[in-house]
PAGUGU-638446 format. One record per residue (C-alpha): residue in three letters; x, y, z. Coordinates in steps of 0.5 Angstrom, whole numbers, padded with zeros to 4 digits, always signed. Layout:
BEGIN
alaXYZ/...
This chain:
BEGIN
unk+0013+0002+0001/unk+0015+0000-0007/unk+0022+0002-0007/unk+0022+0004-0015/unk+0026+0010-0018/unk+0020+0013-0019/unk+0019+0015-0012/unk+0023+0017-0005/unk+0022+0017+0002/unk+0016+0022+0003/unk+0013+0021-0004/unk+0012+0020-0011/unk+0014+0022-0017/unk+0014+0022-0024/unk+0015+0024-0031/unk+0010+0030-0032/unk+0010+0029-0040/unk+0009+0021-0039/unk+0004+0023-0034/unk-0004+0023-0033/unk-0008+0023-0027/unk-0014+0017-0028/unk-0020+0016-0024/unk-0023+0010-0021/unk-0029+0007-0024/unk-0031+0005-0016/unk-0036+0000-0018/unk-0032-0005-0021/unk-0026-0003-0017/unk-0029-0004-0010/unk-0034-0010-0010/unk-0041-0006-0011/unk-0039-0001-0006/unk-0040+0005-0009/unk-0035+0012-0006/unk-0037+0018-0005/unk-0034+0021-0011/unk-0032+0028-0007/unk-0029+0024-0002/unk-0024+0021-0007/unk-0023+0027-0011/unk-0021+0031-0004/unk-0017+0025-0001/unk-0013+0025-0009/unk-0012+0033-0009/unk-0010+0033-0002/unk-0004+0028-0004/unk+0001+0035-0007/unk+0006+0036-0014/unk+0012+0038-0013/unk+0014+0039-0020/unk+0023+0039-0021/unk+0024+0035-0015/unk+0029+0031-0013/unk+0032+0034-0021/unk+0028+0038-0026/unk+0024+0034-0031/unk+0020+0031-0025/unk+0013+0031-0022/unk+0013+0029-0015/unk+0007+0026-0012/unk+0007+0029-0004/unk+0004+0024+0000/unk+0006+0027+0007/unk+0000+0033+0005/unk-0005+0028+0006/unk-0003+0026+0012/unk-0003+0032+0014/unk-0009+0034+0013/unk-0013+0032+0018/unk-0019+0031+0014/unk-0016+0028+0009/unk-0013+0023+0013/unk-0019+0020+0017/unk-0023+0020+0010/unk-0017+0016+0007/unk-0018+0011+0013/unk-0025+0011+0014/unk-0025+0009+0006/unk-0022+0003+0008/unk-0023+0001+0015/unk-0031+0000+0011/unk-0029-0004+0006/unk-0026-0009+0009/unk-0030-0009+0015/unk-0035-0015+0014/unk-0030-0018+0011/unk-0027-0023+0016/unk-0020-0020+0016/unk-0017-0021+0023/unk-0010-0018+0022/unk-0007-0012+0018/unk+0000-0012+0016/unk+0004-0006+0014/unk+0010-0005+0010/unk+0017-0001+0013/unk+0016+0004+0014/unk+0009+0009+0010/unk+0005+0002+0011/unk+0005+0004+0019/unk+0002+0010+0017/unk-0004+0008+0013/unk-0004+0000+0017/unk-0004+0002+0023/unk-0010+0006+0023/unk-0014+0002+0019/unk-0013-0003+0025/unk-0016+0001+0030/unk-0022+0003+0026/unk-0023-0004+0025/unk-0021-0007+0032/unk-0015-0012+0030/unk-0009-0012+0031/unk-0003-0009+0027/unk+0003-0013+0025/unk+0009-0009+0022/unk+0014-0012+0017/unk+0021-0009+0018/unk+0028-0009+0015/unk+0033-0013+0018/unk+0036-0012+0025/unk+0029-0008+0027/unk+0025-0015+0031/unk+0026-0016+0037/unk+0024-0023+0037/unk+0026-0030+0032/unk+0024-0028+0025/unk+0023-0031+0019/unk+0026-0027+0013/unk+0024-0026+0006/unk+0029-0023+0000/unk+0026-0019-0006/unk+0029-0016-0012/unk+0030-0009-0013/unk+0033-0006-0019/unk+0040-0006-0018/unk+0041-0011-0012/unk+0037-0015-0007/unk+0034-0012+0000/unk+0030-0017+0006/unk+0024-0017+0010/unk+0022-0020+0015/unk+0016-0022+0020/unk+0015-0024+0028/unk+0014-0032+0028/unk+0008-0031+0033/unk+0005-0025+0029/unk+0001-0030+0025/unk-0003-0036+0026/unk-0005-0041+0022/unk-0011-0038+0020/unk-0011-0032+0021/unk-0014-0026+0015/unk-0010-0022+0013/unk-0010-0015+0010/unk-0004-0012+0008/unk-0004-0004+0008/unk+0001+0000+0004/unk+0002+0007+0001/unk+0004+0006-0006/unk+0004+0001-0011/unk+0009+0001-0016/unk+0013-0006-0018/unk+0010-0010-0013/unk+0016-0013-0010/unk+0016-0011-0003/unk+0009-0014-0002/unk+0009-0019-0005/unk+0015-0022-0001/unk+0010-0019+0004/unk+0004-0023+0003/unk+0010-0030+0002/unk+0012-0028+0010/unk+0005-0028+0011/unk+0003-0035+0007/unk+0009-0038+0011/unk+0007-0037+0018/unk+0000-0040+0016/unk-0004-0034+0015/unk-0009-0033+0010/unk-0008-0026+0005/unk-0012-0025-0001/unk-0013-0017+0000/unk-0008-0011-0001/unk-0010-0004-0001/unk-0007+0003-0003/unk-0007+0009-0002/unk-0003+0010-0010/unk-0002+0005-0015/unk+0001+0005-0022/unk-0001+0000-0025/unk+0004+0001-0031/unk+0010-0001-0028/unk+0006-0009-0026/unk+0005-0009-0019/unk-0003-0009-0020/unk-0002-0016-0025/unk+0003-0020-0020/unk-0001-0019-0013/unk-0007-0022-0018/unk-0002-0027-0022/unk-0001-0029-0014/unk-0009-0029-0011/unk-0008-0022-0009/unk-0014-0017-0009/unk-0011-0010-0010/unk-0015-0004-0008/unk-0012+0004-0010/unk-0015+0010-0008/unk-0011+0014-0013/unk-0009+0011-0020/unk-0003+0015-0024/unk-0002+0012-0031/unk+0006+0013-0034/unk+0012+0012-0031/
């Protein structure tokens, strides 16, 4: 989960008159597979607005309405599990702590397992650690040692994908205990804030189901 301004703990919200909802031109943002353009637009308007919320003047995007919705939810994970089927992923990790939500799933569908990456203090076994910039401060994840081998294929699932920071100190856990990670899907992105253009600076495919342009 990006830890930006411009969202909370159960999900996303933005101002209303720098906001507007854009549709994915799915040829060109999924390879050659083209989606049911019902389906995304379902699974986009399952995702609820709550307008002046936390405080007025705020839109705020609700992705725990999704998830909620049964039909919704599986469509959202069938979607992705599809995608990235035959693309010789053998592991996906998931970001504390909606990346469980949407990673864990995606795992099953495609019979691999799940790898979670946690705040500090949360893994049991010997870690190793990433830290990443916020906008006032520092916070740090960390990853299992054995939980990626050297050569492992590694699909990095999250909710949203605002600046970027949290993945990509993700996919450098990652790349450090040898895996290889060249694929990130989300169920929303903001392309606005940069996320989308630092995982590609850094070799990373970004995959979004629902775009929101502004801030």
């Amino acid at each position: 989960m990006e830890s930006a301004r411009h969202f909370c703990v159960t999900g996303l919200f933005i101002a209303p008159w720098r906001h507007q909802m854009r549709r994915h031109n799915w040829a060109q943002k999924i390879s050659d597979q083209i989606m049911n353009p019902d389906t995304l637009k379902f699974i986009e308007a399952s995702i609820k607005t709550i307008p002046d919320y936390p405080k007025p003047g705020i839109l705020f995007r609700d992705i725990t309405s999704l998830i909620e919705n049964a039909e919704a939810f599986k469509a959202t994970i069938d979607l992705l599990a599809e995608h990235y089927r035959d693309q010789g992923i053998t592991k996906i990790v998931g970001t504390e702590a909606r990346g469980f939500i949407f990673g864990a799933p995606v795992a099953f569908a495609m019979g691999l397992g799940f790898v979670p990456v946690r705040k500090p203090g949360k893994l049991p076994r010997a870690v190793i650690e990433e830290s990443y910039a916020l906008e006032y401060g520092t916070d740090t994840l960390q990853l299992h040692t054995d939980a990626i081998v050297p050569g492992d294929k590694v699909l990095v699932v999250d909710d949203l994908l605002a600046t970027g920071g949290t993945v990509d100190a993700t996919v450098k856990l990652i790349r450090r205990a040898g895996g290889e990670v060249a694929d990130a899907a989300f169920i929303i992105s903001l392309p606005s804030l940069g996320g989308d253009a630092r995982l590609t600076a850094a070799g990373v495919k970004v995959v979004s189901l629902v775009e929101l342009a502004g801030e």
